[in-house]
N, C-alpha and C positions, 0 to 999 in steps of 0.2 A: 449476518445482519447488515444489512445497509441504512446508513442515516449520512444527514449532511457532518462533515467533518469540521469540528470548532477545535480552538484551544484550551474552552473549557470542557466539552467531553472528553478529551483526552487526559485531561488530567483528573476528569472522575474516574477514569475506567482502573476495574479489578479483573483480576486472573482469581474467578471461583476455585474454592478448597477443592485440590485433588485434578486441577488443568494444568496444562504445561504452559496455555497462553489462548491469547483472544483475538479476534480479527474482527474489527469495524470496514466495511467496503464504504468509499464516499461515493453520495448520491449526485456530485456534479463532476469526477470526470472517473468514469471507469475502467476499472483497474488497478485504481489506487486505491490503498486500505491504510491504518495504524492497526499494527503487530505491538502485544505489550504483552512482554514474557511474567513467568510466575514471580524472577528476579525483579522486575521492575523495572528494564530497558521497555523503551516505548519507541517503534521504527517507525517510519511511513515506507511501505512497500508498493511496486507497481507489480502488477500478475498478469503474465499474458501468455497463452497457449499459442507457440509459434506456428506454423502451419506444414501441418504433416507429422505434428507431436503429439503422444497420447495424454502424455503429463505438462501441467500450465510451470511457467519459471516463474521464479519471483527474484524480482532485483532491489535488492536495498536504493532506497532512495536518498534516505539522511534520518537521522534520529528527531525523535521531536523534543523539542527544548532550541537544539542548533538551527532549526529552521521550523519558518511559520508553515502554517496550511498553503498560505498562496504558493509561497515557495514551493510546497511540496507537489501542487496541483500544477505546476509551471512545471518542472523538473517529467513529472508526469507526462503531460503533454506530450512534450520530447521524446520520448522514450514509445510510445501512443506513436507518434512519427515516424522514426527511426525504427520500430518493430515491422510497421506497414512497407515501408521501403524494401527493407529485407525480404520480407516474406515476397513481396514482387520481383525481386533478383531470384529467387529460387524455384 
């Protein structure tokens, strides 16, 4: 599911009876998502299929609570950069 990523959706989101966890994709920078396990850790993650991978990585970005969305979309960003670079070295 994609929506724009706030502080207060995240802090409405459930892990439905019988899931291990949920994943929101944000609709202003792609790749970035909040992961919120059955426990109740809520991450923001970036996901990007390197080039010449079958399977997409996910990199921990920071927890949500210890950093805002901007934060997290920033952080993103970077990473958005620095994946594109590599995959042009290889």
């Amino acid at each position: 599911m994609r929506e724009k990523l706030t502080a207060s959706l995240i802090a409405k989101l459930e892990v439905p009876e019988g899931k291990k966890l949920v994943k929101i994709h944000d609709t202003e920078v792609r790749g970035l998502c909040v992961r919120v396990m059955a426990s109740g850790l809520a991450s923001f993650v970036f996901i990007r299929r390197p080039k010449g991978s079958n399977s997409p990585k996910e990199v921990t970005v920071g927890r949500c609570g210890e950093m805002s969305v901007d934060q997290a979309r920033h952080h993103a960003r970077r990473l958005a950069i620095k994946t594109t670079c590599d995959d042009d070295d290889g």
